[in-house]
C-alpha positions in Angstrom: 34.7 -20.4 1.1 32.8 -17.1 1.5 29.3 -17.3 3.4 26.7 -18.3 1.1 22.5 -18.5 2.6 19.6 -19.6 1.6 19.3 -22.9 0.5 16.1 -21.8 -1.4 17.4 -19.9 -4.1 20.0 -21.3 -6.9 23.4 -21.3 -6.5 24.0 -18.4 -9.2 21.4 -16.8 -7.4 23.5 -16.8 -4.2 26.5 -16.3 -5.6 25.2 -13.0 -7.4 24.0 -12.2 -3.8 27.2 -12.8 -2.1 29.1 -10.1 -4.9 26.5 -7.9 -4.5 26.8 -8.1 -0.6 30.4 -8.1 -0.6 30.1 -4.7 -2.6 27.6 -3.3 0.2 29.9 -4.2 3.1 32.9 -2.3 1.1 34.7 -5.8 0.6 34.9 -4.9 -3.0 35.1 -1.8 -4.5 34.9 -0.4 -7.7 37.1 -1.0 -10.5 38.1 -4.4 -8.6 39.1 -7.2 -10.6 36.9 -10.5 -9.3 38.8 -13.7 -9.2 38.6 -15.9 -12.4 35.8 -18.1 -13.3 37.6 -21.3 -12.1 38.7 -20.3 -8.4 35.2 -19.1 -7.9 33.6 -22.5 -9.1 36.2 -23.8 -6.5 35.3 -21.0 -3.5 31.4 -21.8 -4.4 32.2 -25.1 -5.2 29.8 -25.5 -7.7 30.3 -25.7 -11.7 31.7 -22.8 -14.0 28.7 -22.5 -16.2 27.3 -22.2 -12.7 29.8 -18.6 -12.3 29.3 -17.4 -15.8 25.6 -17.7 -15.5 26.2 -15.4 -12.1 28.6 -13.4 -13.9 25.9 -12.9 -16.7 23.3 -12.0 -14.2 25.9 -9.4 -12.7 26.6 -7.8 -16.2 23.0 -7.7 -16.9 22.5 -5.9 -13.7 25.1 -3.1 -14.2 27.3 -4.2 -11.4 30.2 -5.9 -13.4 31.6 -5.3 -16.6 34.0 -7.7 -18.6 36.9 -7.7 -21.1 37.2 -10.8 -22.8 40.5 -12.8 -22.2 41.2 -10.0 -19.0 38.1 -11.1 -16.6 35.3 -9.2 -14.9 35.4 -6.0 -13.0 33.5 -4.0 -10.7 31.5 -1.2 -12.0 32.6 2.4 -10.2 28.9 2.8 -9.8 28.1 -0.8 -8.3 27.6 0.6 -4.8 25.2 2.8 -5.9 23.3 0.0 -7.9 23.7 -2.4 -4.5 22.5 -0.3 -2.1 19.0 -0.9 0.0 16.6 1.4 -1.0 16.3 3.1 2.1 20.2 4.1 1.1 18.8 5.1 -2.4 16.1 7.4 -0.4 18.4 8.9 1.7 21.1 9.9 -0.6 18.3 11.5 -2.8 16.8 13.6 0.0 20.5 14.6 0.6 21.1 15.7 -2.7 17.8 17.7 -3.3 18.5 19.2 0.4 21.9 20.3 -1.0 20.4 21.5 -3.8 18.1 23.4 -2.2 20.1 25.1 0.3 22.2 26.1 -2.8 19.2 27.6 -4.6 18.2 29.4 -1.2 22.0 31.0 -0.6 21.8 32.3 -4.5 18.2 33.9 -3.7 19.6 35.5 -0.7 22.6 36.9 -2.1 20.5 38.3 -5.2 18.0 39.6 -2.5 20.2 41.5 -0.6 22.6 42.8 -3.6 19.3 44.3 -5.0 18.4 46.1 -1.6 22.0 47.9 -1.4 
C-alpha cells in the first residue's frame, strides 16, 4: 500500500494527494496509465466510489484524463499543474529571463549592424 497521511482529510482527499505527490517525485509521468479502479480500492483499501470520486477530483483538476472502457491517464502537463508554487515562480522568472536575454542579443545585433 502506498504512504497515505493525514488522518484529517478524506480518503479521496488523500488519495488525490498521494497521485499528485507521486507525479511531483517523478513516480509517474505523463501519459502514464494509473492502475484500474479496483486494485486502487484494494492498494487504498477503501471503496471504489471512494477511487472514482478521487479520480473525478483528478479530472476536474487537469491532472488526469480518461477514456471510457480504457482507464485514466496522466496528463503531459500534470507536473506542471502539481508543482509548489515556489516551482511555478521559478520556472516563470526563468522563462521571462530567457526571454529577455533573447530580446537583449536581437537589440545588440541590430545596434551594431546599424553602426557598420
Amino acid at each position: 500500500m502506498w504512504l497515505m497521511t493525514d488522518e484529517s482529510i478524506q480518503p479521496y482527499q488523500r488519495i488525490v494527494q498521494d497521485v499528485r505527490d507521486r507525479i511531483r517525485l517523478g513516480h509517474l509521468k505523463g501519459g502514464q496509465k494509473l492502475e484500474s479502479t479496483r486494485v486502487l480500492a484494494e492498494k487504498y483499501q477503501v471503496a471504489q466510489g471512494t477511487v472514482q470520486r478521487a479520480l473525478a477530483e483528478l479530472r476536474t483538476g487537469g491532472i488526469i484524463y480518461s477514456h471510457q472502457g480504457r482507464g485514466s491517464y496522466i496528463r503531459e502537463s500534470a507536473a506542471e499543474v502539481v508543482a509548489d508554487p515556489t516551482t511555478q515562480a521559478i520556472k516563470r522568472l526563468e522563462e521571462q529571463v530567457a526571454d529577455l536575454t533573447t530580446r537583449l542579443e536581437r537589440l545588440e545585433h541590430d545596434r551594431t549592424s546599424t553602426d557598420s
